[in-house]
Backbone as JSON Lines, residues from 0, in Angstrom:
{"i":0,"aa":"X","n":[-52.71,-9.98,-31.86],"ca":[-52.6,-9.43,-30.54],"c":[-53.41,-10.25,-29.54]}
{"i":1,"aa":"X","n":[-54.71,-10.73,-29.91],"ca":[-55.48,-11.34,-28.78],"c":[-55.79,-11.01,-27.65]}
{"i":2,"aa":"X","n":[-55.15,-11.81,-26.57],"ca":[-55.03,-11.82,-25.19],"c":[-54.42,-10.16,-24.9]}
{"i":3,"aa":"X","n":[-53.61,-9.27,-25.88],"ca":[-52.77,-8.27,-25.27],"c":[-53.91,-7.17,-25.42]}
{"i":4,"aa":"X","n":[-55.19,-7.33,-26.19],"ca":[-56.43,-6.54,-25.92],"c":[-56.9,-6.08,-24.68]}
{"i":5,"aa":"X","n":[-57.09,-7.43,-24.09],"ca":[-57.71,-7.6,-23.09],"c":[-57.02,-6.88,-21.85]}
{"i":6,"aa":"X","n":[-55.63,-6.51,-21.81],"ca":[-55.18,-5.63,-20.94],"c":[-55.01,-4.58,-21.02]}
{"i":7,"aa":"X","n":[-55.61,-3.84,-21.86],"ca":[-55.62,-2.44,-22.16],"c":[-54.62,-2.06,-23.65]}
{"i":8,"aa":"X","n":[-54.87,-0.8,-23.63],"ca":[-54.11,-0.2,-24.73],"c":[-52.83,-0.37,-24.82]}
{"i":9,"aa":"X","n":[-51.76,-0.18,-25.25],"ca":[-50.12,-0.45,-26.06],"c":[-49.4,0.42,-24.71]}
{"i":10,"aa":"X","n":[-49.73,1.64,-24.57],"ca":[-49.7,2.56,-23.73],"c":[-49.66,2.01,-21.75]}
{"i":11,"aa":"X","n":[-50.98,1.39,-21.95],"ca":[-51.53,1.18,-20.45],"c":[-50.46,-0.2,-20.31]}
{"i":12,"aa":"X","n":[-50.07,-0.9,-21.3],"ca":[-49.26,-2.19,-20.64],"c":[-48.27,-2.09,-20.57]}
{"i":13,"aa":"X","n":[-47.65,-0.57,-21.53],"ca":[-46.29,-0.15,-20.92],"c":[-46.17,0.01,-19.79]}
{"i":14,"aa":"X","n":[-47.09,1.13,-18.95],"ca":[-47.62,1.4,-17.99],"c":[-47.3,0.94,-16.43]}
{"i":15,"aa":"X","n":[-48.07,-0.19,-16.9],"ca":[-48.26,-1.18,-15.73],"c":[-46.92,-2.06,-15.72]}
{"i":16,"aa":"X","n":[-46.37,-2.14,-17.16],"ca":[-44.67,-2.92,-16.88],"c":[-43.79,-1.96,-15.87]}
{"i":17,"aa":"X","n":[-44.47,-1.08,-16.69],"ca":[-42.77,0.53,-15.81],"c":[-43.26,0.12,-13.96]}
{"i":18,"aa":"X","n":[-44.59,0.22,-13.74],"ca":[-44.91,0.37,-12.01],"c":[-44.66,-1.14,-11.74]}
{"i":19,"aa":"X","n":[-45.0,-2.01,-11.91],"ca":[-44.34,-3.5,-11.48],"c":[-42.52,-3.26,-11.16]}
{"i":20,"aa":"X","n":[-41.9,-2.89,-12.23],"ca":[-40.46,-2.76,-12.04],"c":[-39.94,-1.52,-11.28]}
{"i":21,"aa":"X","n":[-40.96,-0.72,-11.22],"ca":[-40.58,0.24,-10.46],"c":[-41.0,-0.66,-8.78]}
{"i":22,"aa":"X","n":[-41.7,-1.02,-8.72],"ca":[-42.31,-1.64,-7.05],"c":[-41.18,-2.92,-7.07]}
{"i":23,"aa":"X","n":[-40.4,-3.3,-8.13],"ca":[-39.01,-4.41,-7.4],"c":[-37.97,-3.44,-7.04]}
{"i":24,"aa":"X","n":[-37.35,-2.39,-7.36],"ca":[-36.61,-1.52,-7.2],"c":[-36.44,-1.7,-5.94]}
{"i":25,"aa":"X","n":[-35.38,-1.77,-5.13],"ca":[-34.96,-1.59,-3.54],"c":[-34.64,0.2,-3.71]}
{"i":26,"aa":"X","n":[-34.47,0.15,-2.2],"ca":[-34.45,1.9,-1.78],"c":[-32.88,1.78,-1.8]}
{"i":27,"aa":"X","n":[-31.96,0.75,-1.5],"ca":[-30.2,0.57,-1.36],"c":[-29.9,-0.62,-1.78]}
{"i":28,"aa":"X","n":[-28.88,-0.54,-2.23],"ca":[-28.03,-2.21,-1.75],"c":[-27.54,-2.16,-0.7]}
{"i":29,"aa":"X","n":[-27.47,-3.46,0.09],"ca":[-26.64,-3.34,1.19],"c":[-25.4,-4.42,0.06]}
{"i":30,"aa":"X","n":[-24.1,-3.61,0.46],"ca":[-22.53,-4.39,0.57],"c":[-22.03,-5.23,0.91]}
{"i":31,"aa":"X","n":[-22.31,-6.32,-0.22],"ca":[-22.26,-7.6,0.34],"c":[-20.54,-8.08,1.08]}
{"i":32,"aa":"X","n":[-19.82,-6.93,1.07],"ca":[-18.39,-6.76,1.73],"c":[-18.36,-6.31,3.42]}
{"i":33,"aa":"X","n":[-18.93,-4.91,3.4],"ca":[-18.84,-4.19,4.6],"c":[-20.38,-3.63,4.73]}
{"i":34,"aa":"X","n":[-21.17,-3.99,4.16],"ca":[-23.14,-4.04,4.68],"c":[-23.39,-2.39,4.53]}
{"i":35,"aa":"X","n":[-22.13,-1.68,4.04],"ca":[-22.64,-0.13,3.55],"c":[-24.03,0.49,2.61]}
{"i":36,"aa":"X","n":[-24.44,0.98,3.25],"ca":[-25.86,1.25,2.46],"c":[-25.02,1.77,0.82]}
{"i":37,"aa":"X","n":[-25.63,1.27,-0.41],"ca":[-25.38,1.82,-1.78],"c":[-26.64,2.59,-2.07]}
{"i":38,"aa":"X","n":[-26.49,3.46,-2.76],"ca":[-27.88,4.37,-3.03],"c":[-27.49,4.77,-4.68]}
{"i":39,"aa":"X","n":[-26.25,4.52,-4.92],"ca":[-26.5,4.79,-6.43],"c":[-25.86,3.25,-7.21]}
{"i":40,"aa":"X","n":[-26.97,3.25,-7.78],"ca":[-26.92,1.27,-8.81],"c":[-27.52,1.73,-9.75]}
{"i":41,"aa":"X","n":[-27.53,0.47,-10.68],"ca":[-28.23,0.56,-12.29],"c":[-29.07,-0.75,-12.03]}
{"i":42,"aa":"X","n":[-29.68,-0.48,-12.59],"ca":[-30.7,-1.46,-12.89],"c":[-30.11,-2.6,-14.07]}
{"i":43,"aa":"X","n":[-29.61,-3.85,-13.98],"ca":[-29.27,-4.75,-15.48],"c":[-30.67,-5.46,-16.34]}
{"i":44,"aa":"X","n":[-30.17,-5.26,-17.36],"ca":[-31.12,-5.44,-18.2],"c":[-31.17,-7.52,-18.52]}
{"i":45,"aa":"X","n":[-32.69,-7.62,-17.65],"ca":[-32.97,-9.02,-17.6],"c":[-33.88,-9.59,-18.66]}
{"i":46,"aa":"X","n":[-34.08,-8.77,-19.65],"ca":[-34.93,-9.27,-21.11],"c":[-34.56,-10.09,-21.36]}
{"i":47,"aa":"X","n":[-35.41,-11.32,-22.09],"ca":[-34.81,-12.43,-21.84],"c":[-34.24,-13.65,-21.58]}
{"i":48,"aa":"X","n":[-34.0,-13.15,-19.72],"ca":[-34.23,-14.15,-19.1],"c":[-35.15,-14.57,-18.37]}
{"i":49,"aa":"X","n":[-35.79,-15.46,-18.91],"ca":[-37.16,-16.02,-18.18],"c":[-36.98,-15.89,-16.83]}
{"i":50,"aa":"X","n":[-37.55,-16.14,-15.95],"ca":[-37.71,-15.97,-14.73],"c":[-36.52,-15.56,-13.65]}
{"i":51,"aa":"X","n":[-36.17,-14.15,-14.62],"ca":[-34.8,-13.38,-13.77],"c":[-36.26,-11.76,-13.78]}
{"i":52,"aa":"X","n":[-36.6,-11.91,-12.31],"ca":[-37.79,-10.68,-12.3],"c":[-36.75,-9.17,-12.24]}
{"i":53,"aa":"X","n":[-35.47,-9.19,-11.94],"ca":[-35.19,-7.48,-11.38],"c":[-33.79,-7.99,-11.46]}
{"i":54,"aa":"X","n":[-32.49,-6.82,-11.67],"ca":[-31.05,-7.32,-11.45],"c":[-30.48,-5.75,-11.52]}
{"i":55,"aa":"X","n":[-30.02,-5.44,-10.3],"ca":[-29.1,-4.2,-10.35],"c":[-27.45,-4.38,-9.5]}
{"i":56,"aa":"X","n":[-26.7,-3.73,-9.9],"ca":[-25.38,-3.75,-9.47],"c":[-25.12,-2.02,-8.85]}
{"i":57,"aa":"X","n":[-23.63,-1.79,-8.06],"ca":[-23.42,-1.16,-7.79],"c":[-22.12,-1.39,-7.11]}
{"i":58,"aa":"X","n":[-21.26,-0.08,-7.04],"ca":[-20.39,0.09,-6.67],"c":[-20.22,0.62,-5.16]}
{"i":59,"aa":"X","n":[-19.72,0.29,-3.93],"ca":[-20.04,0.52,-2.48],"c":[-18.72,1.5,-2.21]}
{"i":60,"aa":"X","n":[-19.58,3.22,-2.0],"ca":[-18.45,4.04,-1.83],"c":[-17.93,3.83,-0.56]}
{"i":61,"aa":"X","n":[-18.0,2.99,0.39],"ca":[-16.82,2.79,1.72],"c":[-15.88,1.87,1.19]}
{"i":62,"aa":"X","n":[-16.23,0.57,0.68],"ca":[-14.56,-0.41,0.5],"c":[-14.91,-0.55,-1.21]}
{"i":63,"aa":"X","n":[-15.39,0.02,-1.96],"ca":[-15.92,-0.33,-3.54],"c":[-15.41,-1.3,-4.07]}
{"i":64,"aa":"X","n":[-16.22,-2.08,-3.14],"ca":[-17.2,-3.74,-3.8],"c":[-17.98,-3.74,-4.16]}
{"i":65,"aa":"X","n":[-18.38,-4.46,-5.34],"ca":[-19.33,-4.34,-6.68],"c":[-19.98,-5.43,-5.54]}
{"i":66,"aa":"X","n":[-21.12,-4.65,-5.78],"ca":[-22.77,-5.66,-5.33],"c":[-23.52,-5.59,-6.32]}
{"i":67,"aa":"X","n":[-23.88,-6.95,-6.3],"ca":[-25.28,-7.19,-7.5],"c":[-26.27,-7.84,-6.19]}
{"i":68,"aa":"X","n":[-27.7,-7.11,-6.74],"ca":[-28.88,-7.76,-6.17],"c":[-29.7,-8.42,-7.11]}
{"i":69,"aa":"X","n":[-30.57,-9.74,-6.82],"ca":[-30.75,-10.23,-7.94],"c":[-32.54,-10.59,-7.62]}
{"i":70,"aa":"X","n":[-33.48,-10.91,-8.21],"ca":[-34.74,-11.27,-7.9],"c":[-35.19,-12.02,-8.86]}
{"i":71,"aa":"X","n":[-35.5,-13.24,-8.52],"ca":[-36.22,-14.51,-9.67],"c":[-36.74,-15.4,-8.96]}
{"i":72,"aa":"X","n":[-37.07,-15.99,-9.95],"ca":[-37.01,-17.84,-9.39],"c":[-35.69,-18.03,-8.38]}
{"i":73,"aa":"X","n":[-35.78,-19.15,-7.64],"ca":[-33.9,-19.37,-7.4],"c":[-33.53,-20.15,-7.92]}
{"i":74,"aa":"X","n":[-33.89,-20.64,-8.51],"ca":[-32.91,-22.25,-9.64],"c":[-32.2,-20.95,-10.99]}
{"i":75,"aa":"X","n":[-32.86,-19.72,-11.12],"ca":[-32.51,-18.82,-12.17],"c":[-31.59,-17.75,-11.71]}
{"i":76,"aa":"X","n":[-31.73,-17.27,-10.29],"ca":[-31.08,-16.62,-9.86],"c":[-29.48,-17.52,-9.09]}
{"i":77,"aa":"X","n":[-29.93,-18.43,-8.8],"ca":[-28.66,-19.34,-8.68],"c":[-27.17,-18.96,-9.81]}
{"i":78,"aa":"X","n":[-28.55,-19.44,-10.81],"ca":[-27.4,-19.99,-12.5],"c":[-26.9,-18.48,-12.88]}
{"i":79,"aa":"X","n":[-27.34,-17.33,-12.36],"ca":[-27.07,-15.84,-12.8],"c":[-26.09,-15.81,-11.88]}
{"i":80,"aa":"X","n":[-25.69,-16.29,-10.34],"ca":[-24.88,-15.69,-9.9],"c":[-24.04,-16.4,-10.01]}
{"i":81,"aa":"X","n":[-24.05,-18.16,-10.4],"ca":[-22.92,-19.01,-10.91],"c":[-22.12,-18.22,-11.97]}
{"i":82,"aa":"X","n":[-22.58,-17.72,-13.11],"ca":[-22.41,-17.27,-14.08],"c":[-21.54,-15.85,-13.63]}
{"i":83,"aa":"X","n":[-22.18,-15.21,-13.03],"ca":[-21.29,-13.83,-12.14],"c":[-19.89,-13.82,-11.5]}
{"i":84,"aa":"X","n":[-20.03,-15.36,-10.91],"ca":[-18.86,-15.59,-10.02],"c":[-17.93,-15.82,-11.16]}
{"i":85,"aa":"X","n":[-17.89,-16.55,-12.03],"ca":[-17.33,-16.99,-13.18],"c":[-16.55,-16.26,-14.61]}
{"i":86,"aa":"X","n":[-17.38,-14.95,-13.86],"ca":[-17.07,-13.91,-14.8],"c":[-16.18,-13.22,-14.22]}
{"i":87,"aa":"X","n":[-16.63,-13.07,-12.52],"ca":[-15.81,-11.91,-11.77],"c":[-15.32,-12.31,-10.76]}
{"i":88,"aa":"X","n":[-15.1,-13.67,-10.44],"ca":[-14.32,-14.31,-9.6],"c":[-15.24,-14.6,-8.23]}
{"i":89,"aa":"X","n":[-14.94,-15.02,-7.19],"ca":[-15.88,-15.47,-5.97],"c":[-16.36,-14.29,-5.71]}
{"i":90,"aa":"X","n":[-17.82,-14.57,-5.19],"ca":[-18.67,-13.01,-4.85],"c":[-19.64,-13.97,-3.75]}
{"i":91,"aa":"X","n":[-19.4,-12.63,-2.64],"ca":[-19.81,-12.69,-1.42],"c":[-21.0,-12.79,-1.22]}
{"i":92,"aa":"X","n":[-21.88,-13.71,-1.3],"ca":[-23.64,-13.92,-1.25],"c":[-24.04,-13.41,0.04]}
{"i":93,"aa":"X","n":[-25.33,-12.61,-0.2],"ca":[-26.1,-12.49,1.2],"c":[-27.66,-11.74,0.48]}
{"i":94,"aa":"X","n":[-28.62,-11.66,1.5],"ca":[-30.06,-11.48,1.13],"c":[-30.35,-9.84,2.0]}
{"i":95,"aa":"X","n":[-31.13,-8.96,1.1],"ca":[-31.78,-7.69,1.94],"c":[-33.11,-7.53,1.69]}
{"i":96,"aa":"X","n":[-33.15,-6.93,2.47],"ca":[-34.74,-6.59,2.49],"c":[-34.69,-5.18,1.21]}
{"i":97,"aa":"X","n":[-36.32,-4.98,1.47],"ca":[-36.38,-4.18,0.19],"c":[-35.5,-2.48,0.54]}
{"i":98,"aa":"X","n":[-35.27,-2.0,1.44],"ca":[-35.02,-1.17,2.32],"c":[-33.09,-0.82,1.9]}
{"i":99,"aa":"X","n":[-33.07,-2.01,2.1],"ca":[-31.48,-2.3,1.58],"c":[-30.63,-2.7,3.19]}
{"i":100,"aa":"X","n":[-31.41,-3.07,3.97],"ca":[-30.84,-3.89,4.98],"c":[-30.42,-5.33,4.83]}
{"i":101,"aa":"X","n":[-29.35,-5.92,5.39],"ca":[-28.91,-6.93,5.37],"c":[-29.77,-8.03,6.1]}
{"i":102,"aa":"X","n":[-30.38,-9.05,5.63],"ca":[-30.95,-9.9,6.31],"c":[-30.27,-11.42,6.33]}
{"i":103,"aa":"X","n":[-30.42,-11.88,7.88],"ca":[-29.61,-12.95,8.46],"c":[-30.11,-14.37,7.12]}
């Protein structure tokens, strides 16, 4: 174990994983189609992938276009959404704040 001493108990580093991923969590997606606030997404499971920090999708109940939001590195988040487009055909890129507003 070593080094995993030094941060507390088995318990406390669960802990502190759950509140880190809970503090990337956005409050919405914004629609990367029609900028509709989403309020219900899943969280994707980024175990893994090295420097992919957070990844949730969702379905946008005004025109239901699948939005994925993504948080990493960007050379990692790049190759995740190369990989996305590839899977699910061209997908509409854009950036939000944590809020779930669309930012220019």
């Amino acid at each position: 174990m070593g080094q995993a001493k030094n941060r507390g108990s088995r318990e406390q580093r669960i802990q502190a994983a759950q509140e880190r991923k809970a503090a990337l969590r956005p409050t919405a997606l914004a629609c990367n189609d029609c900028g509709a606030a989403i309020t219900d997404f899943d969280e994707l499971d980024t175990r893994g992938l090295r420097g992919m920090e957070a990844a949730y999708a969702g379905i946008c109940p005004g025109c239901g276009a699948v939005t994925h939001a993504l948080k990493g590195d960007p050379e990692v988040v790049a190759a995740f959404a190369e990989f996305l487009e590839q899977e699910h055909g061209e997908l509409n890129m854009g950036a939000q704040s944590k809020d779930g507003q669309r930012v220019a």
